[in-house]
C-alpha atoms as a printed R data frame, in Angstrom:
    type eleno elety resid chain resno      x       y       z
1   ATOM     1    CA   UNK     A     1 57.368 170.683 150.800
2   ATOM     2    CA   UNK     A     2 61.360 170.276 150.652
3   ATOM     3    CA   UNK     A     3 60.869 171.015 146.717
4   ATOM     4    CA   UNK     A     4 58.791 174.420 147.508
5   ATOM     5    CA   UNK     A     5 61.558 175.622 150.166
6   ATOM     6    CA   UNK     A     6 64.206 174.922 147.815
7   ATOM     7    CA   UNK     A     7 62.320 176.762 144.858
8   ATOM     8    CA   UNK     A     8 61.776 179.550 147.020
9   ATOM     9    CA   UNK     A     9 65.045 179.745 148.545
10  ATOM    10    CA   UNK     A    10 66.747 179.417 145.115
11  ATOM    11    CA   UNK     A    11 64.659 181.634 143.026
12  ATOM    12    CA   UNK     A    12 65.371 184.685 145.729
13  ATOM    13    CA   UNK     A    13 68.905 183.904 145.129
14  ATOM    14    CA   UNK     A    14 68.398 184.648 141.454
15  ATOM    15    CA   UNK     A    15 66.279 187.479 141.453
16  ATOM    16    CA   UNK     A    16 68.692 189.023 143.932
17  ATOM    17    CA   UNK     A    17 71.398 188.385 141.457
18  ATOM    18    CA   UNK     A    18 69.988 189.955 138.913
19  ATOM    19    CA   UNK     A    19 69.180 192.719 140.815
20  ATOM    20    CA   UNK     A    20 72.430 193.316 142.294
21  ATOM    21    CA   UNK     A    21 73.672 192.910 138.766
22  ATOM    22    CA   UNK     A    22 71.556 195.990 137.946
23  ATOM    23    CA   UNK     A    23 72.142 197.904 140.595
24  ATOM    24    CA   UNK     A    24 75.936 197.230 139.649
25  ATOM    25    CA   UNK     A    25 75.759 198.939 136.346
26  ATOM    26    CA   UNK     A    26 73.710 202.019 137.247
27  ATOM    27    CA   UNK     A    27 75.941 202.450 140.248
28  ATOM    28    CA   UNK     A    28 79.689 201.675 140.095
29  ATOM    29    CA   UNK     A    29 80.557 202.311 143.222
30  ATOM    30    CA   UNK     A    30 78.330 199.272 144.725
31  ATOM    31    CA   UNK     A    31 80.911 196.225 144.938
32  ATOM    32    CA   UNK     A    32 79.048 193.456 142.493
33  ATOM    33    CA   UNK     A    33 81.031 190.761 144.292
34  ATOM    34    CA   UNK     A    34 80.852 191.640 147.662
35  ATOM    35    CA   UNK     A    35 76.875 192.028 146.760
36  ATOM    36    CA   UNK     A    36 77.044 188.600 145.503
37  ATOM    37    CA   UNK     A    37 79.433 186.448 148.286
38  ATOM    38    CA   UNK     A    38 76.948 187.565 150.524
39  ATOM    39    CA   UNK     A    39 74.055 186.397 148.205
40  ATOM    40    CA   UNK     A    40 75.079 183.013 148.251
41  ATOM    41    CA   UNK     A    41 76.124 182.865 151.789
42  ATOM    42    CA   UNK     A    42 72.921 183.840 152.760
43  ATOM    43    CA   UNK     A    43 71.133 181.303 150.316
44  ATOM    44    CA   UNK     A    44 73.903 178.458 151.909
45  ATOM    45    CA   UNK     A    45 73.181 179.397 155.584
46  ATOM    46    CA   UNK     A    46 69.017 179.146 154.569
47  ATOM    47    CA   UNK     A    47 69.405 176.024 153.144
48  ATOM    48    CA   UNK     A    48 71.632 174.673 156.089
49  ATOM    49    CA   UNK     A    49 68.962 176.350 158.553
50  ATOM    50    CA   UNK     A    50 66.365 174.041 156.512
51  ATOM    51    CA   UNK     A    51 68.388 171.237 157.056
52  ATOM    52    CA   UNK     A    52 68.789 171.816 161.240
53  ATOM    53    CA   UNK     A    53 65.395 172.582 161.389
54  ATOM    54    CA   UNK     A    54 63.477 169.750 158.995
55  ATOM    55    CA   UNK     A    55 63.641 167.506 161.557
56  ATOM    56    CA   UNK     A    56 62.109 168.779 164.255
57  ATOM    57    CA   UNK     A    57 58.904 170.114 161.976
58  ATOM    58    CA   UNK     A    58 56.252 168.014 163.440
59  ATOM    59    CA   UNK     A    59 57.322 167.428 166.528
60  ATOM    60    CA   UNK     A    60 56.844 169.207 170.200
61  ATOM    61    CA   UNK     A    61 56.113 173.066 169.429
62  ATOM    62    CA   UNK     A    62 59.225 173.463 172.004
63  ATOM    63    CA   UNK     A    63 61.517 171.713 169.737
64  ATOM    64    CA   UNK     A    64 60.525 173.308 166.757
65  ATOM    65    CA   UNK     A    65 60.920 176.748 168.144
66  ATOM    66    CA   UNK     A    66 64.134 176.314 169.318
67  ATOM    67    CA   UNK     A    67 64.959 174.778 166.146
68  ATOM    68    CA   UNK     A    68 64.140 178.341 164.473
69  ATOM    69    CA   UNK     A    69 65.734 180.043 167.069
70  ATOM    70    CA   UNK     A    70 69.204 178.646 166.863
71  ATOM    71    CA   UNK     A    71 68.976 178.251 162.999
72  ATOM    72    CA   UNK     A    72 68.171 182.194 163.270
73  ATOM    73    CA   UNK     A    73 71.625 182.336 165.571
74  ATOM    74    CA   UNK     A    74 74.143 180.595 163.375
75  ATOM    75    CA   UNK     A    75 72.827 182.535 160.655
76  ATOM    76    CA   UNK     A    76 73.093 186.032 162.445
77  ATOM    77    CA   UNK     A    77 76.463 185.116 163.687
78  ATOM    78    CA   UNK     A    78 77.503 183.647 160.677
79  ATOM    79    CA   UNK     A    79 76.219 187.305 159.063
80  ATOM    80    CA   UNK     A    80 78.090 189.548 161.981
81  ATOM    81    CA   UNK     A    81 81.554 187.752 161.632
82  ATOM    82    CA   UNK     A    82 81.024 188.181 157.629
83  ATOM    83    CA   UNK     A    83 79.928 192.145 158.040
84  ATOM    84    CA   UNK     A    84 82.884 192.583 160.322
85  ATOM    85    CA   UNK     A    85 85.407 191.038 157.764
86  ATOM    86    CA   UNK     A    86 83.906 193.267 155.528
87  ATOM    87    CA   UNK     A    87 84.356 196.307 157.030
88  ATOM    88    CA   UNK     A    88 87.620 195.651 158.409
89  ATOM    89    CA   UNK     A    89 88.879 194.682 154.650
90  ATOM    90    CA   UNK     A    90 87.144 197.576 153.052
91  ATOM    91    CA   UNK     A    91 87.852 200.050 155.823
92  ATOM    92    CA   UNK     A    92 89.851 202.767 153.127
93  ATOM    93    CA   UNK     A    93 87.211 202.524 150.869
94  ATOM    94    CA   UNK     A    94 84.398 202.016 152.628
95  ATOM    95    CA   UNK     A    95 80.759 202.014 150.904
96  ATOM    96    CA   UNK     A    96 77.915 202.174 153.056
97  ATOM    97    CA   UNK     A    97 75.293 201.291 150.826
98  ATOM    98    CA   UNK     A    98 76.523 197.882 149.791
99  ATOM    99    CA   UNK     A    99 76.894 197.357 153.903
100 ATOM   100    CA   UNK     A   100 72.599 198.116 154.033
101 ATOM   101    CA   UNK     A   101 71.468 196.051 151.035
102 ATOM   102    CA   UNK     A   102 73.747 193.025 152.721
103 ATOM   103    CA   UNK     A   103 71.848 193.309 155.567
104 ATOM   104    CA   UNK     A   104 68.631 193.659 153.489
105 ATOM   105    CA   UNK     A   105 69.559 190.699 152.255
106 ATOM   106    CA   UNK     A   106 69.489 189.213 155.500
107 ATOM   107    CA   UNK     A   107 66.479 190.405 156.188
108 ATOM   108    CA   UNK     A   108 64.937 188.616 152.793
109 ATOM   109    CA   UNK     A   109 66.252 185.039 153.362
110 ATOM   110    CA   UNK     A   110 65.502 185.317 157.115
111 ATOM   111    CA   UNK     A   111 61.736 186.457 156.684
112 ATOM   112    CA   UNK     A   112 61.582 183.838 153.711
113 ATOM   113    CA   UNK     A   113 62.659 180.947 155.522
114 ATOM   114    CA   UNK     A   114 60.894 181.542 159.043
115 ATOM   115    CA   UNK     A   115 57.515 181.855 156.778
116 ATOM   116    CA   UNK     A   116 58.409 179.152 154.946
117 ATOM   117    CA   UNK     A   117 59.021 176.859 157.743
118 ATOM   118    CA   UNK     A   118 56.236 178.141 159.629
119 ATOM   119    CA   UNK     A   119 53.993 177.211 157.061
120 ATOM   120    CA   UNK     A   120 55.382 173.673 156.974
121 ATOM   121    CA   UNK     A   121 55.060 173.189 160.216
122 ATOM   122    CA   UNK     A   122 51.434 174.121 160.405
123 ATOM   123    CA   UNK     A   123 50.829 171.679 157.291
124 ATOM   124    CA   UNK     A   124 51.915 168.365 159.634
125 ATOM   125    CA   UNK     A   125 50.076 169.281 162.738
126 ATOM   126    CA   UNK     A   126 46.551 168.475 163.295
């Protein structure tokens, strides 16, 4: 199941990419590489929210909740610090829209990886 969360995890990163790539060229004003750091720190902080929670899959229901639950912490700290940098950087010229699809992108990876590991979880119990 490692294999399917890393296939998953790495094929959103791609087809988020590309579309941020597209959305790039139709619309200047969206910051490719802002678009894109965030990409890959949100496929890095899934894959490191995999790796805090693996363990625990199996276990107590307890521990594997609270596995999710401070994976889903780091990562929305991880994201707040990041959005604030952003903003603070940025702050002359300032475009909104590249602020909401970052946090749509948050919202991908995190409802990816909770299913995800949901699902494997429900796989090992009996």
């Amino acid at each position: 199941m490692k294999k399917v969360f890393l296939l998953f995890t790495s094929i959103t990163f791609a087809l988020l990419s590309i579309l941020f790539f597209i959305v790039h060229s139709f619309f200047p004003d969206y910051s490719f590489i802002s678009l894109e750091c965030g990409n890959l720190l949100m496929f890095i902080l899934t894959v490191l929210a995999y790796i805090l929670v693996n363990p625990k899959i199996g276990s107590r229901p307890q521990k594997f909740i609270n596995g999710i639950l401070s994976a889903s912490i780091l990562k929305m700290s991880v994201c707040m610090v990041s959005f604030l940098t952003f903003v603070l950087l940025n702050r002359e010229n300032l475009h909104k829209p590249t602020i909401f699809l970052l946090l749509g992108t948050y919202i991908i990876y995190t409802a990816i990886e909770t299913k995800l590991l949901i699902k494997m979880n429900k796989g090992t119990q009996k």
